[in-house]
VEXMARMAR-73975 format. One record per residue: residue number from 1; residue in three letters; x negated, y negated, z negated of N, C-alpha, C, CB in turn. Coordinates in pm, whole numbers, plus 50000, padded with zeros to 5 digits. Glycine has a CB too. Layout:
BEGIN
{NUM "Ala" {X Y Z} {X Y Z} {X Y Z} {X Y Z}}
...
This chain:
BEGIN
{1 "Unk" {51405 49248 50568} {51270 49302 50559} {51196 49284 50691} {51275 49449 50522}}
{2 "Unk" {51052 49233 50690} {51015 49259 50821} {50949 49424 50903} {50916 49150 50827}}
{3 "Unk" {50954 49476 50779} {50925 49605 50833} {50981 49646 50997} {50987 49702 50725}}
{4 "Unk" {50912 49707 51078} {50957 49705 51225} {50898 49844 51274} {50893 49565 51317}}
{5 "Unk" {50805 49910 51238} {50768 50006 51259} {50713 50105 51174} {50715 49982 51327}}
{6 "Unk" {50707 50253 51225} {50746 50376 51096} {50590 50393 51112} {50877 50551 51129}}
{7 "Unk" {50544 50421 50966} {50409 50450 50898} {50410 50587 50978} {50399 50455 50708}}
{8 "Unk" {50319 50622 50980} {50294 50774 51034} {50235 50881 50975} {50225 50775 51134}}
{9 "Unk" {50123 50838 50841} {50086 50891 50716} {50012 50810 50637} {50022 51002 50727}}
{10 "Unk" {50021 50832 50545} {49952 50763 50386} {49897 50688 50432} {49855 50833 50279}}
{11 "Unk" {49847 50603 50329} {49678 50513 50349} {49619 50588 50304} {49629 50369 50281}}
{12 "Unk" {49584 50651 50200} {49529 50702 50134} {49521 50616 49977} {49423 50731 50211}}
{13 "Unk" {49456 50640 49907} {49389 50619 49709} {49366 50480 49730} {49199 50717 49637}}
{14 "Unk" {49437 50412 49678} {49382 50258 49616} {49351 50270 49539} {49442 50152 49591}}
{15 "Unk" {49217 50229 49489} {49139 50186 49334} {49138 50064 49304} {48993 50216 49316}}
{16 "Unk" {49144 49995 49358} {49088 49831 49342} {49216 49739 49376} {48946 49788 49466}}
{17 "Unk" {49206 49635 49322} {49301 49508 49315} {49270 49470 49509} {49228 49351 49162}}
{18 "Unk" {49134 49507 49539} {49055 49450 49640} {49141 49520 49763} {48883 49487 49626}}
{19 "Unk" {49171 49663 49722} {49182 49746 49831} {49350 49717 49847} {49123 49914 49800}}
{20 "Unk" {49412 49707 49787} {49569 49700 49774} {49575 49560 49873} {49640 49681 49587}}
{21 "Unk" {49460 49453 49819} {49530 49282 49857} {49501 49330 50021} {49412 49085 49780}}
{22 "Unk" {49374 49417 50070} {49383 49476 50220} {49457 49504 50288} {49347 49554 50245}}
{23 "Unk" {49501 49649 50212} {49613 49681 50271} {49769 49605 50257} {49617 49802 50234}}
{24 "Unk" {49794 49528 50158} {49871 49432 50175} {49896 49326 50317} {49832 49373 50074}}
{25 "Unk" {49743 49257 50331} {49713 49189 50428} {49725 49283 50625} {49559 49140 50364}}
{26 "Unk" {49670 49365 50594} {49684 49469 50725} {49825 49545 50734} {49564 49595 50714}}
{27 "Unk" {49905 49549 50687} {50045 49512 50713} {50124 49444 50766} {50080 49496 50660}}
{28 "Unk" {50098 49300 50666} {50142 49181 50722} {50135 49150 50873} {50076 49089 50660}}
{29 "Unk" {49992 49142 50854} {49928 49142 51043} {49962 49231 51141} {49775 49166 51064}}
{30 "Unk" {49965 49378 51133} {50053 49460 51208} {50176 49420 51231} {50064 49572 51159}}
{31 "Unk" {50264 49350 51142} {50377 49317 51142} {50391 49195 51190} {50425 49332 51039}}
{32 "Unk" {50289 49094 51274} {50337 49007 51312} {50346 48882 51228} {50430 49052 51347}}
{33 "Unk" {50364 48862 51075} {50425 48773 51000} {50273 48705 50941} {50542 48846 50886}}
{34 "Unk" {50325 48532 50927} {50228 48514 50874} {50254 48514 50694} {50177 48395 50944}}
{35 "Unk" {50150 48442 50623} {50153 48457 50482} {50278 48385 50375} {50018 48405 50449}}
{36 "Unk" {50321 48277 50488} {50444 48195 50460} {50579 48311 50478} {50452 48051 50581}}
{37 "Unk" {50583 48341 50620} {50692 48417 50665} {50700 48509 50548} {50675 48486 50809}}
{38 "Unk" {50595 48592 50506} {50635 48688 50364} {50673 48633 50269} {50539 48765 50300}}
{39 "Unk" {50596 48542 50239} {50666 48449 50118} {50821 48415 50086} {50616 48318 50135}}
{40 "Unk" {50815 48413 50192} {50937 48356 50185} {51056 48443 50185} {50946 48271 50282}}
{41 "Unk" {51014 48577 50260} {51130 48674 50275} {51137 48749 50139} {51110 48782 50403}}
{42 "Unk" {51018 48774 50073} {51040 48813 49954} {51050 48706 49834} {50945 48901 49936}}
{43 "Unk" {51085 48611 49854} {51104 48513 49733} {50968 48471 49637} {51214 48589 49633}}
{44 "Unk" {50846 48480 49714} {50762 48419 49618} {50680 48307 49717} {50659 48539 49535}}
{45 "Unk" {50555 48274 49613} {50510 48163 49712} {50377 48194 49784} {50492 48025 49636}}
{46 "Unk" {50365 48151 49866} {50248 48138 49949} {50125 48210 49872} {50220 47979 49980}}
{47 "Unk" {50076 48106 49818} {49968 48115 49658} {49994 48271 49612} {50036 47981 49491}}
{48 "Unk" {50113 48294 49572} {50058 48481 49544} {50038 48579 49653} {50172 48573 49461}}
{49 "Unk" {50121 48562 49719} {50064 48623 49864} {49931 48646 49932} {50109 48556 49949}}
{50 "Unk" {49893 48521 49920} {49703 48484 49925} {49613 48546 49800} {49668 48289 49908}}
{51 "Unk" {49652 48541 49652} {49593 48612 49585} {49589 48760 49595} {49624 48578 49492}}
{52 "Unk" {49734 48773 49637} {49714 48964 49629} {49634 49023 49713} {49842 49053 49661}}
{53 "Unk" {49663 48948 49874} {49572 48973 49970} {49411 48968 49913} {49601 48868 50082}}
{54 "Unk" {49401 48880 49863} {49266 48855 49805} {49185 48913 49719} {49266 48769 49762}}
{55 "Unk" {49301 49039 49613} {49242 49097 49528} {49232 49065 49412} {49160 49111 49556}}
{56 "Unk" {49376 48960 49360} {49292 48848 49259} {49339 48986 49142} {49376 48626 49228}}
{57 "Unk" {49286 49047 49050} {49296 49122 48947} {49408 49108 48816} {49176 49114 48909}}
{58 "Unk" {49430 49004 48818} {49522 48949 48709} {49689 48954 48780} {49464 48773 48665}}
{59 "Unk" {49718 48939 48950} {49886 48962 48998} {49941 49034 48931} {49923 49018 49125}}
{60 "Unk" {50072 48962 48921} {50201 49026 48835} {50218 49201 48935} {50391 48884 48857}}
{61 "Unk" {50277 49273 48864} {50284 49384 48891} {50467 49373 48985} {50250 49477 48738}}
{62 "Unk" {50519 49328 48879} {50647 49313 48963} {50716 49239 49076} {50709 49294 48900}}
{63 "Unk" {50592 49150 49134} {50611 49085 49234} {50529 49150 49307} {50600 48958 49228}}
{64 "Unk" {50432 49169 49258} {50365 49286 49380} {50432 49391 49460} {50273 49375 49319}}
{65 "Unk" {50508 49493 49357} {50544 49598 49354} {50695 49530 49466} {50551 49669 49185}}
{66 "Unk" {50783 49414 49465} {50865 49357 49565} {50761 49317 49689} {50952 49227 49501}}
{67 "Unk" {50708 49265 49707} {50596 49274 49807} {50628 49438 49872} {50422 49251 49720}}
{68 "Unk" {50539 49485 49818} {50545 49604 49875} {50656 49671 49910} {50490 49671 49814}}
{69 "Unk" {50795 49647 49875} {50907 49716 49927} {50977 49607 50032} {51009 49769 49801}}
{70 "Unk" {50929 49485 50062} {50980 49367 50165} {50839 49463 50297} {50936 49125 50084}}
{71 "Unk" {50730 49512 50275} {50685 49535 50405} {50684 49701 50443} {50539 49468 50415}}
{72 "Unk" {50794 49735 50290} {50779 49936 50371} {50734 49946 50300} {50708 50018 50508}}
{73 "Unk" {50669 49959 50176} {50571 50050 50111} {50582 50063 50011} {50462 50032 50115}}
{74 "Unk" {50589 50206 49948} {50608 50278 49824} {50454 50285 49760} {50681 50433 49853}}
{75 "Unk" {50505 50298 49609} {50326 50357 49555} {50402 50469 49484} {50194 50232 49418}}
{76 "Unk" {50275 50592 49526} {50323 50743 49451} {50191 50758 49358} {50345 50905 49579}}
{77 "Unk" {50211 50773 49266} {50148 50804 49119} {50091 50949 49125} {50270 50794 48990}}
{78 "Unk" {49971 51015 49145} {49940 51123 49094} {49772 51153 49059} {50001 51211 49185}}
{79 "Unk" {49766 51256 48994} {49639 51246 48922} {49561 51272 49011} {49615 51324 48808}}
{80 "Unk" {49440 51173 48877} {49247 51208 49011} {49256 51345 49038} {49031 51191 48917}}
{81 "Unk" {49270 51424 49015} {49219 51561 49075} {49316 51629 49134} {49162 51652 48979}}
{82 "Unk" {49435 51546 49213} {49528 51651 49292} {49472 51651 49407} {49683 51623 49308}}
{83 "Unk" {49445 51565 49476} {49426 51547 49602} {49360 51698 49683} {49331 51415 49607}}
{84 "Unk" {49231 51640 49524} {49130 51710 49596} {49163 51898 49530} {48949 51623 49548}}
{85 "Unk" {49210 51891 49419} {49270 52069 49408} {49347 52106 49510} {49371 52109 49279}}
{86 "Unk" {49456 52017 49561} {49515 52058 49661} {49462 52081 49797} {49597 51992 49664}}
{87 "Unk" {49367 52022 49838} {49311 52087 49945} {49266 52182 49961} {49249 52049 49983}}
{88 "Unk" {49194 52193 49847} {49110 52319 49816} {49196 52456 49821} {49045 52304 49665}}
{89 "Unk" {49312 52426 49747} {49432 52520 49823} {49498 52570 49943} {49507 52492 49800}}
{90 "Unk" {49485 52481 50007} {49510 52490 50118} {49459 52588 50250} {49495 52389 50126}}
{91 "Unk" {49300 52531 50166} {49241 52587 50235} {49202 52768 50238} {49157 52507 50223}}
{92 "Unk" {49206 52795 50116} {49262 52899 50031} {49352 53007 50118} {49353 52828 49916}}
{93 "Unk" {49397 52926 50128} {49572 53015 50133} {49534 53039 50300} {49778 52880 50091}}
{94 "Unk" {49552 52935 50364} {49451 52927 50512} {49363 53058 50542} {49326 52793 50497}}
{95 "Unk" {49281 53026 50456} {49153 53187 50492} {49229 53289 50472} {49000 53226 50376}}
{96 "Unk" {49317 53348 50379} {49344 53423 50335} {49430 53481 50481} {49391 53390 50202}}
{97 "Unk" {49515 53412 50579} {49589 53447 50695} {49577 53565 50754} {49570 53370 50783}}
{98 "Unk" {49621 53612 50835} {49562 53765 50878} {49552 53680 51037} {49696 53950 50855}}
């Protein structure tokens, strides 16, 4: 894996094919590697590497989803409205302090 250094918190909400091929790409580059070097460590080619980066909408999910565990990165699944209920809790509980 080229992973080399520890995330420190989330990215935050991907919506878009656009925003994933980003943060895909701003990885890579933190990490030093170019678009070949990934390719290659995770077994695909060049050409998808460049699409995902790119946003192309149609990437296989399961080469993606290896992508993402060759540079460190998990995807966690939870609904539109936790984020933001949960803060709201937080904050909640927060005031409430003595």
């Amino acid at each position: 894996m080229i992973v080399n250094k520890e995330i420190k918190q989330p990215y935050g909400n991907i919506k878009t094919a656009k925003q994933l091929g980003g943060l895909v790409r701003a990885c890579r580059k933190e990490q030093k590697a170019t678009q070949a070097e990934l390719a290659a460590l995770c077994s695909v080619g060049v050409r998808f590497i460049s699409d995902l980066e790119n946003g192309k909408q149609t990437i296989e999910l399961g080469k993606t989803l290896h992508v993402l565990k060759c540079l460190g990165l998990d995807i966690a699944i939870t609904p539109r409205n936790w984020e933001k209920k949960h803060q709201v809790n937080a904050q909640t509980t927060k005031d409430k302090q003595p």
